[in-house]
C-alpha positions, -999 to 999 in steps of 0.1 A, spaced: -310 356 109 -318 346 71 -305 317 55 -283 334 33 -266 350 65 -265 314 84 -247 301 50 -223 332 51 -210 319 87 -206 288 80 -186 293 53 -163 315 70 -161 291 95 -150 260 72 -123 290 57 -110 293 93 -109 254 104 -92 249 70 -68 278 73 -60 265 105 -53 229 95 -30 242 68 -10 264 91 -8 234 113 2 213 86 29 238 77 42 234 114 47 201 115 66 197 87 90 225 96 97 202 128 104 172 102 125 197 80 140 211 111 151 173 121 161 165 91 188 193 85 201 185 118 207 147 109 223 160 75 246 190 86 261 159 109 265 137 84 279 161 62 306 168 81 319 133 93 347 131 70 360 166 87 359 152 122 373 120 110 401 140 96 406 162 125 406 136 153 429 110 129 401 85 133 409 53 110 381 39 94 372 7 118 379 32 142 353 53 130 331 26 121 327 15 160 323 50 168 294 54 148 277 28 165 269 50 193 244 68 176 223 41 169 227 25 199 211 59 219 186 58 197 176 21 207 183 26 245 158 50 243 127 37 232 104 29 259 114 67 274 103 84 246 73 64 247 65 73 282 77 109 274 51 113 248 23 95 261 25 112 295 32 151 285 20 146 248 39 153 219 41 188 217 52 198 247 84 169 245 91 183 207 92 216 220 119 206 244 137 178 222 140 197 190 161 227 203 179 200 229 189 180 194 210 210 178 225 214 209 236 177 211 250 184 172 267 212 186 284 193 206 298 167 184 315 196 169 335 203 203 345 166 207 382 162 209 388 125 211 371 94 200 358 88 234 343 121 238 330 116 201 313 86 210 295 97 241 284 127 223 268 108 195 251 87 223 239 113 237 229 127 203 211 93 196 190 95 232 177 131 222 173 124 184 151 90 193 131 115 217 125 141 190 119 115 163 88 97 184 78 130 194 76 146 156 62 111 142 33 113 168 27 150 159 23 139 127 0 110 134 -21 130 148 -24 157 123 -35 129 102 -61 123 120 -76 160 121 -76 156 85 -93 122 79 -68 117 45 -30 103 45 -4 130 47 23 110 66 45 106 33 46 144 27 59 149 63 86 124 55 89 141 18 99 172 41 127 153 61 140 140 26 144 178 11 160 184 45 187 161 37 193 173 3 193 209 21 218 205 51 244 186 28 244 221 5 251 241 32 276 214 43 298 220 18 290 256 15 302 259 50 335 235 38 339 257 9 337 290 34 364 272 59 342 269 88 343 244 113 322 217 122 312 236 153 304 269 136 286 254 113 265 235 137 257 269 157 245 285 123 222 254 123 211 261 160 197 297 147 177 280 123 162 251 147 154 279 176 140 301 151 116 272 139 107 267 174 90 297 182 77 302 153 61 271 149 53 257 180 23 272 188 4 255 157 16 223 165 -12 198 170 -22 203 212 -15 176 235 -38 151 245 -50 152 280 -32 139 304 -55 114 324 -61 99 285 -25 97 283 -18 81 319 -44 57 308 -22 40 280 15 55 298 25 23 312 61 21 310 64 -16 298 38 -26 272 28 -62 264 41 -64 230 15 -63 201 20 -92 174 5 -63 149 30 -42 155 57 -67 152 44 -76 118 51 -38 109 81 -38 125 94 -63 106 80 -48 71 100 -15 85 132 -38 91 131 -52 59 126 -15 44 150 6 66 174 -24 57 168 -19 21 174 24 29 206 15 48 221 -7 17 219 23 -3 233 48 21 260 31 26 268 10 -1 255 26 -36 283 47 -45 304 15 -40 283 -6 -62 286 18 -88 320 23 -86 327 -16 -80 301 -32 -100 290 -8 -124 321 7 -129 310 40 -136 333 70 -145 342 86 -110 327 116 -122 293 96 -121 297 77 -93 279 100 -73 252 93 -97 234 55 -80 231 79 -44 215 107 -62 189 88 -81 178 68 -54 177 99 -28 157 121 -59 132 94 -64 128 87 -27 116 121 -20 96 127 -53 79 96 -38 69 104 -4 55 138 -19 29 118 -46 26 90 -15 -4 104 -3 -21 110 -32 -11 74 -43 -23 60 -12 -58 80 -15 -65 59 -42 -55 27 -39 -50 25 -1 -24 15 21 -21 -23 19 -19 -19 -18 6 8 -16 28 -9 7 28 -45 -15 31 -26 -46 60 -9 -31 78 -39 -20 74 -53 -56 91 -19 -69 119 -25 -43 126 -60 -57 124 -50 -93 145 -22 -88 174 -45 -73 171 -69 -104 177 -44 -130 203 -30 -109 219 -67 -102 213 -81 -139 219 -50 -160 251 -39 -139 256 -8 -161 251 28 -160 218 35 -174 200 2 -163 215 4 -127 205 42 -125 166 34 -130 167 1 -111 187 27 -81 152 48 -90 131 20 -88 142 11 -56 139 51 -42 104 47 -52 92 18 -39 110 25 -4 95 63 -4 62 59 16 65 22 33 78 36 64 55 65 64 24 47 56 34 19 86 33 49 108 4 56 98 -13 20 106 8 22 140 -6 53 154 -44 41 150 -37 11 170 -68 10 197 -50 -4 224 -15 13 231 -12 50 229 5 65 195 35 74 209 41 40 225 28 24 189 51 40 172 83 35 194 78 -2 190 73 0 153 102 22 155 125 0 173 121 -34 152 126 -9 119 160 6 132 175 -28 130 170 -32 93 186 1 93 217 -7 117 221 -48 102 215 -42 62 249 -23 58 268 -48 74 247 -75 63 259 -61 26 297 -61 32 293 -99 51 276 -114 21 298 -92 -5 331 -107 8 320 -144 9 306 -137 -27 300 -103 -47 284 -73 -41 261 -80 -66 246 -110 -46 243 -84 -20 220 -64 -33 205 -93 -48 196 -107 -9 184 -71 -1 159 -72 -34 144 -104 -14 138 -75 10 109 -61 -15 92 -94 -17 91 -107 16 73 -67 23 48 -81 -2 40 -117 14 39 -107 48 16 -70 33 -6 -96 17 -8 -121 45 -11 -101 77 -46 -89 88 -34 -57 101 -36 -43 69 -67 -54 59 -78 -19 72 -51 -2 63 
């Protein structure tokens, strides 16, 4: 065989690995897009079951909490899940189990059975989140570059998605349940036609290696646990609390209340999408303090300048700098030499939801001793505290 033919074959061969990464690639996203849309279609609809099951708002409030609190329950399961059966098998089963559990939220008829279906909900969405995270730390890996964020970008353009066809499907006079089975067509579809590019499972006596059920906890992965807290924190103010600061504090026209969510959500996702590329060239630990400095400038023009325009680009700020922290801490997690990826992840995981499930509260606490601006001026503190401990831990020193 000549040279020129030897160089022909290889070629084709680099085509194929790379057409094959891509479809891969493709793949996992889909199952972050696919997890994504279930999450919103949900949320888009709380206000109907609210309304149907005359649920107060403290009522509703306490309700909610069950969600969360499945999610939480469940962590060292899904860690076992993952690291024992890998994680394509256990998304395989959790993503199409997930719809189901959304499916059913739309059949509750009481707050009781509400709040054991979101339970419920919460055990299979932790399982599918730790499951869809490791896929995606390992596709990572196959391609030697960051691609986390873009994964994340993909669950971000989900949300934005399911809330459309959320009020399509209010507009159409549906109910919460039929739209949640038009949502189960699309998750099963994804399934099988995505499943078999997922990244393959690791083997199972690698897995049983690292698969102990209780895991001596790592002080590395508490540092990025609490750089997620302080970020998910910083993700929950916004959710739950922009479009009151804008109608409270800014005092923007109704019509453009909307407008603080929007920004910040836009900017978030145009964010996670450039993350990678960002990240490529100045590298993680840069990324991530840089970020945190973002967050907290975002927060002062937002808290100083309490007025439309200002308070828009500080919301944008802040959707930036929060884009690809979380992502990128995945990322650091799931290399972690000692403790398998999945189990990395759940315990990064874990300390992270908290920010998430104590910064709204945190919010309305500090707002009714004070104002809402000092609020969001305690949750700017958020940003710089990711910077000191980014700068001072030496777990991303490598990063």
């Amino acid at each position: 065989m000549d040279n020129h033919s030897i160089s022909t074959n290889k070629d084709n061969e680099g085509k194929e690995q790379f057409g094959s990464l891509r479809r891969m690639r493709i793949a996992v996203s889909a199952f972050y897009f696919g997890q994504g849309i279930a999450f919103a279609s949900w949320a888009s609809r709380i206000p109907d079951i609210k309304h149907e099951l005359d649920l107060s708002d403290a009522a509703l409030g306490t309700i909610l909490l069950a969600l969360p609190a499945g999610q939480l329950c469940t962590m060292p399961l899904s860690a076992k899940l993952v690291s024992l059966f890998g994680s394509k098998k256990i998304l395989a089963i959790a993503a199409p189990l997930y719809v189901l559990g959304l499916c059913i939220l739309g059949l509750a008829t009481s707050s009781l059975a509400l709040m054991a279906s979101l339970f419920l909900f919460g055990i299979i969405g932790n399982i599918a989140n730790i499951s869809c995270n490791t896929q995606g730390v390992e596709a990572e890996k196959l391609f030697g570059r960051s691609i986390m964020a873009s994964f994340h970008g993909a669950w971000s353009i989900a949300g934005f998605t399911g809330a459309l066809i959320g009020l399509l499907m209010v507009n159409f006079g549906m109910t919460p349940f039929q739209h949640f089975c038009f949502i189960i067509l699309l998750i099963f579809s994804n399934t099988l036609i995505n499943y078999p590019f997922l990244v393959p499972a690791k083997p199972a006596m690698e897995a049983n290696k690292k698969g102990r059920f209780f895991v001596k906890p790592d002080a590395s992965l508490a540092i990025l646990g609490v750089v997620g807290f302080c970020c998910m924190g910083t993700e929950g103010a916004m959710f739950d609390w922009s479009g009151v600061y804008f109608k409270e504090i800014v005092e923007a026209p109704s019509r453009f209340v909307v407008v603080g969510y929007a920004s910040f959500m836009v900017m978030m996702a145009t964010g996670r999408f450039i993350g990678d590329r960002i990240i490529s060239k100045f590298g993680r630990k840069r990324t991530i303090q840089y970020s945190g400095l973002t967050i907290s400038a975002g927060m002062a023009i937002s808290v100083f300048f309490p007025s439309l325009i200002p308070a828009t680009l500080g919301f944008m700020l802040v959707g930036l700098g929060v884009s690809s922290v979380v992502p990128t801490l995945y990322s650091i997690a799931g290399k972690n030499k000692r403790i398998s990826a999945g189990t990395a992840l759940a315990m990064v995981s874990s300390i992270s939801y908290f920010g998430f499930l104590l910064g709204p509260p945190l919010i309305g606490y500090v707002s009714a001793l004070s104002s809402l601006r000092y609020s969001y001026a305690l949750i700017g503190c958020f940003g710089l505290l990711i910077s000191f401990l980014v700068m001072r831990a030496k777990v991303f020193e490598d990063a």
